[in-house]
C-alpha positions in Angstrom: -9.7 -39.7 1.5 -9.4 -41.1 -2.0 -7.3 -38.8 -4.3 -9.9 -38.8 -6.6 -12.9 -37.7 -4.3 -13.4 -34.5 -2.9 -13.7 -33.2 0.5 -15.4 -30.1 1.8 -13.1 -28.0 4.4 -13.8 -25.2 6.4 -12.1 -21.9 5.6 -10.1 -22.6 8.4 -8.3 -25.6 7.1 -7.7 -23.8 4.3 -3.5 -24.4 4.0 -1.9 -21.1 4.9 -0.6 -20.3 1.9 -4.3 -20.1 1.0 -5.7 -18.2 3.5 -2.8 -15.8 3.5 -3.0 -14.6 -0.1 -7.2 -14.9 0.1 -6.4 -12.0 3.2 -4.2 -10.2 1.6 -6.5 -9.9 -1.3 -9.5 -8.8 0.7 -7.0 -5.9 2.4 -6.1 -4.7 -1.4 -2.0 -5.8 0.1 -0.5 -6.8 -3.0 3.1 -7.2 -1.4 1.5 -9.7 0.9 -0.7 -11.4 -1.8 2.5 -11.5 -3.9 4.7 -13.7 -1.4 1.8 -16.5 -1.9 3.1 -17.6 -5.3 5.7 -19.2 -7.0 7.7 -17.3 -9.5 6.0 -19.2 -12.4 3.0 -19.1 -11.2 -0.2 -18.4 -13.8 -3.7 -16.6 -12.6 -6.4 -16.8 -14.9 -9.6 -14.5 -14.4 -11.5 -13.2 -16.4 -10.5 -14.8 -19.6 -6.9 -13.3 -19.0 -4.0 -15.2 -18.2 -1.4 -13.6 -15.7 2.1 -15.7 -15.9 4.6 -14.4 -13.5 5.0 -13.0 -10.2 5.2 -9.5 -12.2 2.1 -9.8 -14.7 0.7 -11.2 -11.2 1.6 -7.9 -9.2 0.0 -6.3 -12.0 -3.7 -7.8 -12.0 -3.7 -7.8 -7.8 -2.8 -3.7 -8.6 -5.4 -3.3 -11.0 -8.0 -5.4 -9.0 -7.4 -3.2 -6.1 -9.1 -0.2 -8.2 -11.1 -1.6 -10.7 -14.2 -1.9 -8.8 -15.5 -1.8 -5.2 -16.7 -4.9 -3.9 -17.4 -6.8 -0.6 -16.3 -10.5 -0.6 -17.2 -13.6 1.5 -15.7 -16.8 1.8 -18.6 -19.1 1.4 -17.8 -22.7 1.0 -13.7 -24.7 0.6 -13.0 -28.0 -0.6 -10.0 -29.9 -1.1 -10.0 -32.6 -4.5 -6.3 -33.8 -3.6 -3.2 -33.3 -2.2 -2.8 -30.0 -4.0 -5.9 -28.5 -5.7 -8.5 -26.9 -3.2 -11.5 -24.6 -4.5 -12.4 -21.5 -2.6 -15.9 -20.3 -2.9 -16.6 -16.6 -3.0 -20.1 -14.1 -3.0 -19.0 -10.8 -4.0 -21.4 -8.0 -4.0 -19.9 -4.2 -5.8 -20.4 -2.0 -8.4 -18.9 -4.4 -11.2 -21.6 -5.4 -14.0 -23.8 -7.5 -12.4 -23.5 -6.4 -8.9 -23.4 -9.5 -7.2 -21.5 -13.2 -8.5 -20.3 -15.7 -6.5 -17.0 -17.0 -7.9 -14.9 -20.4 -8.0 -11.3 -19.8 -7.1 -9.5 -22.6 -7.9 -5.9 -23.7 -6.9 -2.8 -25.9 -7.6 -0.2 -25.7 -4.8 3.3 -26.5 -5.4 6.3 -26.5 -2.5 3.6 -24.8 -0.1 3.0 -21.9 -2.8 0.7 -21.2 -5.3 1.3 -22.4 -8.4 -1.4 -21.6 -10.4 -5.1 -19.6 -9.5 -8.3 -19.9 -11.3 -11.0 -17.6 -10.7 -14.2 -18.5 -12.3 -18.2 -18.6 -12.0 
């Protein structure tokens, strides 16, 4: 693979660190979710910014509750050595109902380093 050309994965070569926080997220475990990123790590969703493992806990808490949703991992692909996109169809009682979302992220010393969630 070319590090400038993409490559679609399965959700099961997703890298671990991946998989576990995307698990942990679907079970509402923030303690779990947590241990996924580094401690300067920076989630954007939304149009909010989250920088720290603390404003972090924070937005996974709040998730948890906001809204009741079911979410499917529908598509993965890797575009280098440490930026992979994670494909998502949720379906809840958020405005809309139903999106399917881009989550996008940069992995630093096997941890997420920085998460963007997007259309």
């Amino acid at each position: 693979m070319h590090d400038n050309q993409p490559r679609t994965s399965t959700p099961d070569t997703l890298p671990e660190v991946i998989t576990r926080y995307l698990t942990a997220h679907r079970a509402h475990d923030t303690a779990s979710a947590i241990t996924a990123f580094t401690r300067e790590a920076t989630v954007i969703d939304d149009g909010n910014t989250y920088e720290g493992t603390e404003a972090i806990r924070e937005w996974l808490d709040r998730s948890a509750t906001e809204f009741t949703y079911t979410i499917h991992l529908t598509g993965a692909q890797q575009t280098d050595a440490t930026h992979y996109i994670a494909t998502h169809h949720l379906e809840g009682n958020f405005p809309g109902g139903t999106i399917d979302l881009r989550y996008r992220f940069t992995l630093r010393d096997g941890l997420i380093e920085r998460l963007v969630i997007e259309p």
